[in-house]
GUVEX-466993 format. One line per 3 residues: number of its first residue (from 0); for each residue x, y, z of N, C-alpha, C, O. Coordinates in nm, 4 decimals. Example, Ala and Ser with C-alpha at 12.3 -4.5 7.8 and 13.67 -1.06 7.14 Angstrom:
2
0 = 1.3190/-0.5690/0.7800/1.2300/-0.4500/0.7800/1.3200/-0.3300/0.7800/1.4236/-0.3319/0.8465  1.2850/-0.2250/0.7080/1.3670/-0.1060/0.7140/1.2900/0.0030/0.7870/1.3409/0.1138/0.8039
end
This chain:
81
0 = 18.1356/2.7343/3.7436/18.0117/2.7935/3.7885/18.0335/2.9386/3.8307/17.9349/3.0090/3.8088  18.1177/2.9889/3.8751/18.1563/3.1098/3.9597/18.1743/3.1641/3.8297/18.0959/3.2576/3.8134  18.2443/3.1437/3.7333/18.2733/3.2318/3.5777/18.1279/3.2322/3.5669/18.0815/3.3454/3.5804
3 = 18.0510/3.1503/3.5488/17.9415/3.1500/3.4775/17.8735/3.3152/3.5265/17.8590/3.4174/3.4595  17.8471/3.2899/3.6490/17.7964/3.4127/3.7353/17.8591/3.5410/3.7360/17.7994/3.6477/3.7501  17.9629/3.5284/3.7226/18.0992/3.6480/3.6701/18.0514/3.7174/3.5207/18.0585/3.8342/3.4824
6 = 18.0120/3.6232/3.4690/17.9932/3.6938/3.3145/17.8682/3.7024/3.3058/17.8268/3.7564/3.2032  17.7383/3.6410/3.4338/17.6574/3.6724/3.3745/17.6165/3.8207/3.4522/17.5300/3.8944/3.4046  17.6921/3.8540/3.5800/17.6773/4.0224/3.6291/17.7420/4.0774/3.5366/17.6978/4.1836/3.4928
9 = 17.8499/4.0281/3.4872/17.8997/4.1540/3.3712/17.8185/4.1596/3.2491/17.8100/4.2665/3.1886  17.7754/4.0847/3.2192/17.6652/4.0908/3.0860/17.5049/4.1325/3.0921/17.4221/4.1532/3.0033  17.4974/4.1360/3.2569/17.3551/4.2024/3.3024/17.3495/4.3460/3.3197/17.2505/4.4162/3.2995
12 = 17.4808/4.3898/3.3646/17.4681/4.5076/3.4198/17.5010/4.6014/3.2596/17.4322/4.6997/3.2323  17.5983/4.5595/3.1790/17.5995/4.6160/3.0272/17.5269/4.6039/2.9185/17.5377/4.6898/2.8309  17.4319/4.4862/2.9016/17.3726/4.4581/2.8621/17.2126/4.4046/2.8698/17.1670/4.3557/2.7664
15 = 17.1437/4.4106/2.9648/17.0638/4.3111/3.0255/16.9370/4.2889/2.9406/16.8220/4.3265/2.9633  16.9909/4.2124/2.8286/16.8735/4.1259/2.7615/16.9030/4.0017/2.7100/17.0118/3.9833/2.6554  16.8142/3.9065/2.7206/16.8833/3.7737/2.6914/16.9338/3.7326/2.5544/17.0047/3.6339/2.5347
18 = 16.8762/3.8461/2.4291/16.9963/3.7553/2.3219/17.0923/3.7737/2.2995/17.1445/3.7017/2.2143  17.1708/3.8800/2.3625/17.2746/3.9335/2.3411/17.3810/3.8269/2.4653/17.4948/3.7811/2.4554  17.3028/3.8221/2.5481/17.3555/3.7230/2.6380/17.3856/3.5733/2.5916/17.4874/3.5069/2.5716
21 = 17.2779/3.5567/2.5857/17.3080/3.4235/2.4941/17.4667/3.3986/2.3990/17.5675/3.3390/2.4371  17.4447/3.4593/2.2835/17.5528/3.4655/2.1975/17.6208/3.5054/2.2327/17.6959/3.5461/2.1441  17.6695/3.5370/2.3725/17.7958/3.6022/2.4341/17.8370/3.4442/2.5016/17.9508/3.3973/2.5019
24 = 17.7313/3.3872/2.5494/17.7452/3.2344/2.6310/17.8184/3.1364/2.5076/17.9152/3.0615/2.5209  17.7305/3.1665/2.3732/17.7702/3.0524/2.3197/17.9226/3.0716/2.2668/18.0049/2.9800/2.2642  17.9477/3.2066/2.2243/18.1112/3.2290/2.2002/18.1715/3.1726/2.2836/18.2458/3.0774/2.2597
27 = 18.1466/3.2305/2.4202/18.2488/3.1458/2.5091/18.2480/3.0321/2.5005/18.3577/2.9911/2.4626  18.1513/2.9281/2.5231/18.1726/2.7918/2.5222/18.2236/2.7437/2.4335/18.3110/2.6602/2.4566  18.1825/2.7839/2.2692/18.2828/2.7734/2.1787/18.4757/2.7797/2.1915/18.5659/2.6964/2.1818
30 = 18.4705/2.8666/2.2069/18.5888/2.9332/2.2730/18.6612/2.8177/2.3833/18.7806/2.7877/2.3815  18.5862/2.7771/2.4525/18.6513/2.6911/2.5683/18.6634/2.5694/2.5026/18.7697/2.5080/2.5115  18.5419/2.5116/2.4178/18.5540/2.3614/2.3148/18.6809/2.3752/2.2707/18.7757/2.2969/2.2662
33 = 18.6630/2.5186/2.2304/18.8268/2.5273/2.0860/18.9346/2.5123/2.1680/19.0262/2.4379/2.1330  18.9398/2.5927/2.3099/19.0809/2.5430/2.3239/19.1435/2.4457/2.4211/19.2602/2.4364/2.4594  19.0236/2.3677/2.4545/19.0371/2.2251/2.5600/19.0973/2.1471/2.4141/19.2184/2.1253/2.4089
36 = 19.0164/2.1099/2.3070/19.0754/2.0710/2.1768/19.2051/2.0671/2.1059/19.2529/1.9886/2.0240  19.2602/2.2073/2.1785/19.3233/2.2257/2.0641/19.4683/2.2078/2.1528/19.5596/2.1832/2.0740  19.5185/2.2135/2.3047/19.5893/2.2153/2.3677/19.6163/2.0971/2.4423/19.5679/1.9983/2.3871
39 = 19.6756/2.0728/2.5467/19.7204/1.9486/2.6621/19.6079/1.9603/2.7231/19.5896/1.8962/2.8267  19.5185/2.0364/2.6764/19.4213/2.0286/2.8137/19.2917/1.9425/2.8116/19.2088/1.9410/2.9026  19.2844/1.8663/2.6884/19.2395/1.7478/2.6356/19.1961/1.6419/2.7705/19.0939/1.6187/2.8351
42 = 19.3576/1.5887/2.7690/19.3596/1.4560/2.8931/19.2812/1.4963/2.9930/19.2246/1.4027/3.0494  19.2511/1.6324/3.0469/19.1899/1.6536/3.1891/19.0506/1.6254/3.1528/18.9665/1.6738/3.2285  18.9972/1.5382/3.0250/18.8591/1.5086/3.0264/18.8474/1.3867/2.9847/18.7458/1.3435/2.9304
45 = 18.9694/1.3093/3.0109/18.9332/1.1162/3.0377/18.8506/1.0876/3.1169/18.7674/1.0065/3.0763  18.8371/1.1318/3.2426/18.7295/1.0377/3.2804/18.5774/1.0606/3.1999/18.5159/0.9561/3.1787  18.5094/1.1946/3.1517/18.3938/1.1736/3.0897/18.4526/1.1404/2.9512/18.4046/1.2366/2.8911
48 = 18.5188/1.0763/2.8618/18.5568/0.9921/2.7762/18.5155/0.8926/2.8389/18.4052/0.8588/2.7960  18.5618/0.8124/2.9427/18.5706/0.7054/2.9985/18.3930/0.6897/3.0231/18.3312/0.5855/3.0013  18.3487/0.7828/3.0592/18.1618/0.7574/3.0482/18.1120/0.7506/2.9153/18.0037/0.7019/2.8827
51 = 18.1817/0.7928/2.8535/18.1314/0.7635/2.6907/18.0376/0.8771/2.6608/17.9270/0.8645/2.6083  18.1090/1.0209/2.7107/18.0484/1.0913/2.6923/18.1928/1.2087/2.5828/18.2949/1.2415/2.6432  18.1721/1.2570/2.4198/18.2359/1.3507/2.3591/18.2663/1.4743/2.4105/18.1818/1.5262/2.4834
54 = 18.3654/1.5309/2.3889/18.3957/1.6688/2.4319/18.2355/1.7517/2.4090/18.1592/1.7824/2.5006  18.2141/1.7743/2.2698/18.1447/1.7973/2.2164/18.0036/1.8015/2.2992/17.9504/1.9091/2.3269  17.9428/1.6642/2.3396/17.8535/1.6333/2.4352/17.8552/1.7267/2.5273/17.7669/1.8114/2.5406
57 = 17.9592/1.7161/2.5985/18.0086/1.7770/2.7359/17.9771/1.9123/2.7452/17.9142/1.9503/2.8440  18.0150/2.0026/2.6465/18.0388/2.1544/2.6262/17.8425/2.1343/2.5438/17.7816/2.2412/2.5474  17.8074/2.0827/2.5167/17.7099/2.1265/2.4904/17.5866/2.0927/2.5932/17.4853/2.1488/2.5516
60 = 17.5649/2.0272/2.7005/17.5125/1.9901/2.8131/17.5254/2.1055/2.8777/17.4241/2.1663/2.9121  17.6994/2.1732/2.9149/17.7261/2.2878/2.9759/17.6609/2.4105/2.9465/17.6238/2.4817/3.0398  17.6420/2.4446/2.8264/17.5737/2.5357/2.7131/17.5066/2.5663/2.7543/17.5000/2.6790/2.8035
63 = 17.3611/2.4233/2.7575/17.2117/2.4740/2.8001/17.2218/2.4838/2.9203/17.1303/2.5485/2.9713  17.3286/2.4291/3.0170/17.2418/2.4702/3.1511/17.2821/2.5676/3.1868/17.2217/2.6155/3.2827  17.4068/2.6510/3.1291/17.4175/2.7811/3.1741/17.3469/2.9021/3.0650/17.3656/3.0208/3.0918
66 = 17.2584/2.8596/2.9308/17.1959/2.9059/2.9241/17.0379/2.9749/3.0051/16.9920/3.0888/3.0135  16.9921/2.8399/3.0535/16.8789/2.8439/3.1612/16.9620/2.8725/3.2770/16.8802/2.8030/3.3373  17.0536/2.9109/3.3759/17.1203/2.9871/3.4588/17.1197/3.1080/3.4262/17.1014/3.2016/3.5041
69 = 17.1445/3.1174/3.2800/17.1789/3.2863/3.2403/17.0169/3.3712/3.1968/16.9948/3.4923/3.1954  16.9310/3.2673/3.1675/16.7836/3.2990/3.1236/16.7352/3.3555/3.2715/16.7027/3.4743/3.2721  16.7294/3.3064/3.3574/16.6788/3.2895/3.5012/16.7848/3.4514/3.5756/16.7370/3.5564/3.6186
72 = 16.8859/3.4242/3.5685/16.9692/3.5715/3.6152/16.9334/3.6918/3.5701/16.9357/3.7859/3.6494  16.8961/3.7110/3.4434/16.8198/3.8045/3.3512/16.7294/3.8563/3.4043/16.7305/3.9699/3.4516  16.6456/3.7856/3.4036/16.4600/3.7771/3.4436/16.4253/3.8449/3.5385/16.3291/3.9185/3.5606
75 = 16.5678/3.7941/3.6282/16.5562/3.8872/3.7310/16.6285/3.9746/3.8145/16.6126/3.9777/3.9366  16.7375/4.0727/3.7288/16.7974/4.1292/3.6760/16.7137/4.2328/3.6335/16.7276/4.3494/3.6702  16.6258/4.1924/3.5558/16.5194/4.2980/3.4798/16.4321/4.3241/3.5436/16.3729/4.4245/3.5040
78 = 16.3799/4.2637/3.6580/16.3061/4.3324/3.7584/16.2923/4.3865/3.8470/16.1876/4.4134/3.9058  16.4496/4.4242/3.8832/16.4756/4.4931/3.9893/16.5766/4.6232/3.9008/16.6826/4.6725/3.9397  16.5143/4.6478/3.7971/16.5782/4.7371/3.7079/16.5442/4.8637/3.6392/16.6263/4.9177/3.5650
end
């Protein structure tokens, strides 16, 4: 959550419009899918396996809600701008 907010002042103050934001969100999460996947760092997501929930699932749940976090930071971002 604290990254989330980290990148979304750095992406407000250089950028502050939401599609550019966006596709900056979804690289990253991409980015984080790819390398929870691709490393040891797998096992640290048994227990939501164990809910019967996919990596995949997971990182994409994360997605939208820090999309609507990052929609909402914007908004108003841009009005005090």
């Amino acid at each position: 959550m604290v990254w989330s907010f980290i990148a979304n002042a750095i992406i407000g103050f250089l950028n502050p419009h939401i599609a550019p934001a966006l596709v900056t969100k979804l690289f990253l999460t991409v980015f984080a899918w790819y390398y929870v996947n691709e490393t040891n760092n797998k096992r640290k997501l048994i227990f939501y396996k164990n809910l019967g929930l996919s990596t995949l699932t997971l990182f994409s749940v994360i997605f939208i809600l820090d999309c609507i976090l990052t929609i909402i930071f914007i908004t108003i971002l841009q009005e005090f701008t």
